[in-house]
C-alpha positions as CSV (number, residue, x, y, z in Angstrom):
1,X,-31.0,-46.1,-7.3
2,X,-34.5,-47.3,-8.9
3,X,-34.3,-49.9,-11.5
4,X,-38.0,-51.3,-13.0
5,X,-38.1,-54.5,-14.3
6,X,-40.7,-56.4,-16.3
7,X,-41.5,-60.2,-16.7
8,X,-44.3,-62.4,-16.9
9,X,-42.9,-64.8,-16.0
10,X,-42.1,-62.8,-12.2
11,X,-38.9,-61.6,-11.0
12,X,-36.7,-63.3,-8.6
13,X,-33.9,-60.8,-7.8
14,X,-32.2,-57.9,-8.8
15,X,-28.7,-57.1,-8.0
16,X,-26.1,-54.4,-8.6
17,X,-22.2,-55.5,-9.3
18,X,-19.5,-52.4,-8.7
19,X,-16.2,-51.9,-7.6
20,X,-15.6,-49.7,-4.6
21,X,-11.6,-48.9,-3.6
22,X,-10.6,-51.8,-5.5
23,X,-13.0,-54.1,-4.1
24,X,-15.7,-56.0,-6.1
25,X,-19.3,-55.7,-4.7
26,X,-22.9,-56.9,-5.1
27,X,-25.6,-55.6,-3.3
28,X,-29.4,-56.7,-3.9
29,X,-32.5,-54.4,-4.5
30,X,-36.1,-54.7,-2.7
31,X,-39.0,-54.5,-4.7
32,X,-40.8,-51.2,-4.1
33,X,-43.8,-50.1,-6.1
34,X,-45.2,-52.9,-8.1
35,X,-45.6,-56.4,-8.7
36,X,-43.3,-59.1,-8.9
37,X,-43.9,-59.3,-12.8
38,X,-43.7,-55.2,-13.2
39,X,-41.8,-53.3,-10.4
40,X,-39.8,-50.8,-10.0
41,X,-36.8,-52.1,-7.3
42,X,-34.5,-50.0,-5.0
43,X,-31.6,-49.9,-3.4
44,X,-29.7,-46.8,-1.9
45,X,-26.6,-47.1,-3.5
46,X,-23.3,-44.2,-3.8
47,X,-23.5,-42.7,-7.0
48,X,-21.3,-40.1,-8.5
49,X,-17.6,-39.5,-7.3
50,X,-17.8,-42.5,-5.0
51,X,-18.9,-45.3,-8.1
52,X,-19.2,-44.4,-11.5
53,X,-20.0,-47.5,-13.5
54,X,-22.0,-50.9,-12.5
55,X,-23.9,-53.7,-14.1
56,X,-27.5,-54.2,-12.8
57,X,-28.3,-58.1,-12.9
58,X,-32.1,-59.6,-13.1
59,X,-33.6,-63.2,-12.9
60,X,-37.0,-64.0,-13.7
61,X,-38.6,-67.4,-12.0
62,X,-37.5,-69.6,-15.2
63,X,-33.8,-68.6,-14.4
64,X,-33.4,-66.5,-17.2
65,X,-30.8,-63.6,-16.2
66,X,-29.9,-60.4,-18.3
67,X,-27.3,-58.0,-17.4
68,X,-26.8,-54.3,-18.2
69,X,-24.0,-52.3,-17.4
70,X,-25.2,-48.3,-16.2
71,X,-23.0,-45.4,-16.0
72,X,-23.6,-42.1,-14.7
């Protein structure tokens, strides 16, 4: 899973909420290529048959958050 995220004001975390076998999860991505203020962040993460809908979750340094919900 690869999720880029852009702010000037830096990113502090980016997460990903799902539900596996009825069981609700949140696992946090690593920044891989970038900067802290554009990156692209990664996580490796069971798509298809095993989880078919989640909501990837950002937070800049000011403690702004946005959500977006991703299916696949």
């Amino acid at each position: 899973l690869h999720i880029t995220v852009n702010d000037p004001a830096g990113v502090a975390w980016v997460r990903i909420a799902y539900t596996y076998a009825g069981e609700s999860r949140v696992r946090a991505l690593q920044l891989h290529a970038g900067t802290w203020q554009a990156g692209t962040w990664t996580l490796d993460f069971p798509l298809g048959a095993v989880v078919r809908q989640a909501t990837a979750m950002a937070c800049d340094a000011l403690f702004n958050e946005m959500a977006q919900e991703i299916a696949w």
